[in-house]
C-alpha positions in Angstrom: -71.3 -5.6 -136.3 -70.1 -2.5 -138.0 -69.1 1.0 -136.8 -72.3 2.2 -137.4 -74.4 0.0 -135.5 -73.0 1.5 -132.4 -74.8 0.0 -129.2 -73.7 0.2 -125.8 -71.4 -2.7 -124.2 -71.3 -3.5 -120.7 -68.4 -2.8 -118.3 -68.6 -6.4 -117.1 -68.6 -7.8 -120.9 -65.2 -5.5 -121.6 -63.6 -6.3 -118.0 -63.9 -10.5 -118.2 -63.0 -10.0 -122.1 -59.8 -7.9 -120.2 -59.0 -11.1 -118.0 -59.4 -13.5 -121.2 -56.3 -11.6 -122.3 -57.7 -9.0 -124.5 -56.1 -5.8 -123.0 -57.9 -3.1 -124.9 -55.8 -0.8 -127.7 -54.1 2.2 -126.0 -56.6 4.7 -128.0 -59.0 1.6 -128.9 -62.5 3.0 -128.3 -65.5 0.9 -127.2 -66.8 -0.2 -130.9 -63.5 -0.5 -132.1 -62.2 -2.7 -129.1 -65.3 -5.6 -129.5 -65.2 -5.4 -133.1 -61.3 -6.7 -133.1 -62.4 -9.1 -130.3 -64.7 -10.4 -132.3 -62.7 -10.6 -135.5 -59.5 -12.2 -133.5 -61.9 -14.8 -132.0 -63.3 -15.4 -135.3 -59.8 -15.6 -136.7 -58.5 -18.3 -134.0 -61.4 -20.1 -134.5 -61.1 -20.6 -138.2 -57.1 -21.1 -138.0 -57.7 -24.1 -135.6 -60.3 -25.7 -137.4 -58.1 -25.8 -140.7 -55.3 -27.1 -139.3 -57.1 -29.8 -137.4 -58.8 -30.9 -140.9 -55.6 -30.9 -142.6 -54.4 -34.7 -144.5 -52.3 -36.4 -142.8 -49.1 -35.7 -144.2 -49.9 -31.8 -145.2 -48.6 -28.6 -142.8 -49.9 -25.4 -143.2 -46.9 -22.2 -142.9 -48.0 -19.6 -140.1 -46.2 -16.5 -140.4 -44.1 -17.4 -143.8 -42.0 -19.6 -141.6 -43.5 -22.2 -139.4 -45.0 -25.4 -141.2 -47.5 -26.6 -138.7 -49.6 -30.3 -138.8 -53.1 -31.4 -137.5 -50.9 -32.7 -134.6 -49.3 -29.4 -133.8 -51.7 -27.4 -131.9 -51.0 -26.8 -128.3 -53.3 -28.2 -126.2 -55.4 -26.3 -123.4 -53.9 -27.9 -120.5 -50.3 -26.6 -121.6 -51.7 -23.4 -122.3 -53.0 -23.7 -118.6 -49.8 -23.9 -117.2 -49.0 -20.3 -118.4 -52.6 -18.9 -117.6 -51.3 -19.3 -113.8 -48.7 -17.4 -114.3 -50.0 -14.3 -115.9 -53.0 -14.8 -113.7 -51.2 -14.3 -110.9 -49.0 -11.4 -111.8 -51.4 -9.2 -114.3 -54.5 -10.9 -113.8 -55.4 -12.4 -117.5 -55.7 -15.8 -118.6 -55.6 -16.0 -122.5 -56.5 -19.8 -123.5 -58.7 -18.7 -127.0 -56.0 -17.7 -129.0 -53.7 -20.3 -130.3 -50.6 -22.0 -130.5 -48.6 -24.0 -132.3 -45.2 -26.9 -132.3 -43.2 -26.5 -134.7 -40.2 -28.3 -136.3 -38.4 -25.3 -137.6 -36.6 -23.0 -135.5 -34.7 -20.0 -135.7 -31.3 -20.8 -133.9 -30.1 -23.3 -131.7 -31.3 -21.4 -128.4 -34.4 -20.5 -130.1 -37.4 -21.7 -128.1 -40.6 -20.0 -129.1 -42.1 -16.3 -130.3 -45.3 -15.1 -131.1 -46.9 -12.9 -134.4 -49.7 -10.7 -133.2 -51.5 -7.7 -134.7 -54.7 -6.0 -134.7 -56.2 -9.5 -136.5 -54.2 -12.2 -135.5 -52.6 -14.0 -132.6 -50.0 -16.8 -132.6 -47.8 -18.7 -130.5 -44.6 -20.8 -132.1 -43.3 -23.3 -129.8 -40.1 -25.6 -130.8 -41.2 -29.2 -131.1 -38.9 -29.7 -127.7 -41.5 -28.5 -125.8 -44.1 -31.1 -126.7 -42.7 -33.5 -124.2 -40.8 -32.1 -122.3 -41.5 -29.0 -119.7 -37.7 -27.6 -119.9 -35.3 -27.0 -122.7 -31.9 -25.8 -121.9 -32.7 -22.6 -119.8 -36.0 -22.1 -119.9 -39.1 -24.1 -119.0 -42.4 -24.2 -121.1 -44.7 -22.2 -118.8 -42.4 -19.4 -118.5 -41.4 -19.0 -122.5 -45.1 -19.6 -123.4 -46.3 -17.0 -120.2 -43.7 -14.2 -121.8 -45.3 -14.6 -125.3 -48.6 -14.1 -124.2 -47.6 -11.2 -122.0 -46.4 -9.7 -125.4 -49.5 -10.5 -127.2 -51.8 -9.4 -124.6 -50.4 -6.2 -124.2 -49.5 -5.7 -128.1 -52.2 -2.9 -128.8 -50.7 -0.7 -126.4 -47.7 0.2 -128.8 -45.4 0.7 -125.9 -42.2 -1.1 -126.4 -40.5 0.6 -123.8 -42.2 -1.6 -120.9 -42.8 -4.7 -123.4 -39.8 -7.1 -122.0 -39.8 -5.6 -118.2 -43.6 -7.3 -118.1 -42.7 -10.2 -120.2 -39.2 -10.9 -117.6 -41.6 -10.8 -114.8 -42.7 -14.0 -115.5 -39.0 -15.7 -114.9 -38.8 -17.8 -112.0 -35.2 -16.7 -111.8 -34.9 -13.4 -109.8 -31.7 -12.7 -112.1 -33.7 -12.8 -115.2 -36.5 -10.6 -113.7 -34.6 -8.3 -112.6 -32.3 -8.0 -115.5 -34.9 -8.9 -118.2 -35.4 -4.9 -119.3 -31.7 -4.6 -120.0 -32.2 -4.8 -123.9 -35.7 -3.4 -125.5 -34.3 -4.3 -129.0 -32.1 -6.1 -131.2 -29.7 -2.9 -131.3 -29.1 -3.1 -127.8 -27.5 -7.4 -128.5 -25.5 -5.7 -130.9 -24.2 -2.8 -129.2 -23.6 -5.0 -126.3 -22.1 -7.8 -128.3 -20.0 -6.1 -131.0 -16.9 -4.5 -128.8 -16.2 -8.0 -126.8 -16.0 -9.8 -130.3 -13.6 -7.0 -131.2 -11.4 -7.6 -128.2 -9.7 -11.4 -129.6 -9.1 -9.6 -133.0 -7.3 -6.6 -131.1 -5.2 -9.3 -129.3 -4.7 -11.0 -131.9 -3.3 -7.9 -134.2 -0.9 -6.8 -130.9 0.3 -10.3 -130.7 1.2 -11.1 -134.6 1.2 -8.1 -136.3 2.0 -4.8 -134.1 3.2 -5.1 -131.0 2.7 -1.7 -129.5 -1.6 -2.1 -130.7 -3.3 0.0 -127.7 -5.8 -3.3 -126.7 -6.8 -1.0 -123.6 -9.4 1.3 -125.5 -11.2 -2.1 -126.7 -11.7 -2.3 -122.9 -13.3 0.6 -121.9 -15.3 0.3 -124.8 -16.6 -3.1 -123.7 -17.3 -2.5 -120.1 -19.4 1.4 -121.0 -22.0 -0.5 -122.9 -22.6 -3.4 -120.1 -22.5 -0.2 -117.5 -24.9 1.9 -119.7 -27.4 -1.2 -119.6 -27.1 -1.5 -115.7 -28.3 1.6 -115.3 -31.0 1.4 -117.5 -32.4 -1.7 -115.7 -31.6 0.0 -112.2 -34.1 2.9 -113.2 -36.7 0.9 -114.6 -36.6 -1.2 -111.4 -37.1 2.3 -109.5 -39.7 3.7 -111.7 -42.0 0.1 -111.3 -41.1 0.3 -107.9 -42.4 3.9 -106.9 -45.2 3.2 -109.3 -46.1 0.3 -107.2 -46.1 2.1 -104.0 -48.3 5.2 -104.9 -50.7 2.9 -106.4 -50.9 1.7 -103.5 -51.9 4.3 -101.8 -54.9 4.7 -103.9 -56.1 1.1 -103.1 -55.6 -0.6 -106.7 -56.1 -4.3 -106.8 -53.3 -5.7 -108.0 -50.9 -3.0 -108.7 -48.4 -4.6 -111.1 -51.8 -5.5 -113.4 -52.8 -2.0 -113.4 -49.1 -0.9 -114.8 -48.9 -3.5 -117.3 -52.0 -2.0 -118.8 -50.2 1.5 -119.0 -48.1 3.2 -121.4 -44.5 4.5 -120.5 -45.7 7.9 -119.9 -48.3 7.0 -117.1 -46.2 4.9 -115.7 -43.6 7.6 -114.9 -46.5 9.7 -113.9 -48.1 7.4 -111.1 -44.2 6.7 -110.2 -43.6 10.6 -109.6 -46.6 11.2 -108.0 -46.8 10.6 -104.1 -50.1 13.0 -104.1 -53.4 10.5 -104.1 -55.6 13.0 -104.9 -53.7 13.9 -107.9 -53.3 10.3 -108.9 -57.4 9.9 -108.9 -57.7 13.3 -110.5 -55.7 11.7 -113.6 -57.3 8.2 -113.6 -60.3 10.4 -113.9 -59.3 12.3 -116.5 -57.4 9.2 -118.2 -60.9 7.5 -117.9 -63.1 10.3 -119.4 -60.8 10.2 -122.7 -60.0 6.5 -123.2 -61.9 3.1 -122.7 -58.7 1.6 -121.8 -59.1 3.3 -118.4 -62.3 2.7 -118.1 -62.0 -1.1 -118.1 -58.9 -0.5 -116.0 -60.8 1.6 -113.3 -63.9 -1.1 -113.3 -61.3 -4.2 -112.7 -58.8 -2.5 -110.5 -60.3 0.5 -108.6 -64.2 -0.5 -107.8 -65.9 0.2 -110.9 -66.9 3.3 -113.2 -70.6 4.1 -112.6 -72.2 7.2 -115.0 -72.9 9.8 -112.9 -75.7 10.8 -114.8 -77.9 7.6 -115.3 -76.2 5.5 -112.1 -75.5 2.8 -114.4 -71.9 1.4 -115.3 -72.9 1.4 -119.1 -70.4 2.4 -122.0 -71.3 3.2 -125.6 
């Protein structure tokens, strides 16, 4: 189907592609959003279908990294086992798009990741994880739950929220709660870089200058930590107000309508006690995108045309 053979698409159709686990594009209009459907479906498809004829013996590399064999795709009942868990807290169970075991890794602690853009979608578990439900810290469900949680809500080029939703899927309160602490690799470094610093300072007062200063090493440690405490405090405030005025409007399932949202209607919905305020910009929100409009059907009761009575888009 091409842009120009625009037809209209039925609510229903976008809202059970929405709990497959394709959370439509922040700006993604209707044509746009079932044409990349369409080609991502296509594309898993295909991808599973060549590594399952591969020789014996041969792998194919996902991502310029990952050599994967016929024997390497995750099966659906593992994938199952994080379907619950994002069914439960965004309501979306992605089982189509697929994922892979793979013998390389990226570190010792590395467990998993996933590649995703407007045409592909794929998950990269360590080998571990093929037998085994737990390795070191983290069990299967959860790593594989966080990845799709990234994947599914990739289109919505928001990285501010990206690893508060994917941390919600912990089963550790500690790790929910402190999952939004770093939003990039920056934030490890800035975190990481003054306590490596503090053994060299000791080490320079103790055999070469006496009379170092070690204490500035130690303010400088603790101010990151601090600044990243506070961070996750006001996120935790934000999603938490958010919540509660949504609330108030009578969404289903509150935290699934957020993680559909960018950063700046989070903050609005989380500064807005007034209802009738909060349906005048859902309105408004669902006038100008689809996103909202597949939002509103799932989560608030539908979107019906005034004008023809139906709940048709085009």
């Amino acid at each position: 189907m091409t842009g120009a053979e625009s037809m209209p698409f039925s609510l229903e159709e976008a809202a059970k592609l929405d709990a497959s686990g394709f959370v439509p594009g922040a700006t993604e209009s209707a044509d746009a959003y079932f044409q990349r459907v369409e080609r991502l479906r296509s594309w898993a498809a295909e991808l599973r279908t060549t590594v399952e004829n591969l020789p014996a013996g041969e792998t194919l590399e996902l991502a310029g990294l990952f050599p994967v064999g016929r024997n390497d795709l995750i099966p659906a009942e593992i994938l199952s086992e994080s379907a619950r868990i994002t069914e439960q807290l965004y309501d979306f169970t992605s089982m189509e798009l697929p994922g892979f075991f793979t013998s390389k890794t990226l570190g010792l602690l590395w467990g998993g990741c996933s590649f995703s853009d407007d045409e592909t979608v794929v998950f990269i578990l360590r080998k571990s994880y093929r037998n085994r439900k737990r390795f070191l810290i983290y069990d299967r469900d959860e790593l594989l739950s966080h990845e799709l949680c990234h994947a599914a809500r990739s289109m919505l080029d928001d990285p501010m929220w990206e690893e508060y939703f994917a941390y919600q899927t912990a089963k550790k309160r500690l790790r929910r709660w402190l999952g939004c602490a770093f939003l990039n690799g920056s934030d490890a470094v800035l975190f990481l870089l003054p306590v490596m610093l503090l053994p060299i300072t000791q080490a320079l007062q103790n055999w070469m200058w006496e009379k170092f200063p070690v204490w500035p090493f130690w303010i400088l440690a603790a101010c990151y930590p601090l600044f990243l405490g506070a961070r996750v405090i006001c996120f935790q405030r934000i999603a938490a107000a958010a919540l509660r005025n949504l609330k108030k409007i009578g969404a289903v399932k509150p935290l699934a309508v957020l993680y559909r949202c960018r950063d700046e209607e989070i903050r609005f919905f989380a500064t807005c006690p007034d209802p009738e305020r909060m349906i005048a910009f859902i309105d408004r929100q669902s006038a100008e995108f689809f996103r909202w409009q597949v939002i509103r059907k799932r989560f608030f009761g539908g979107n019906r045309n005034e004008a023809t009575g139906t709940d048709r888009i085009s």
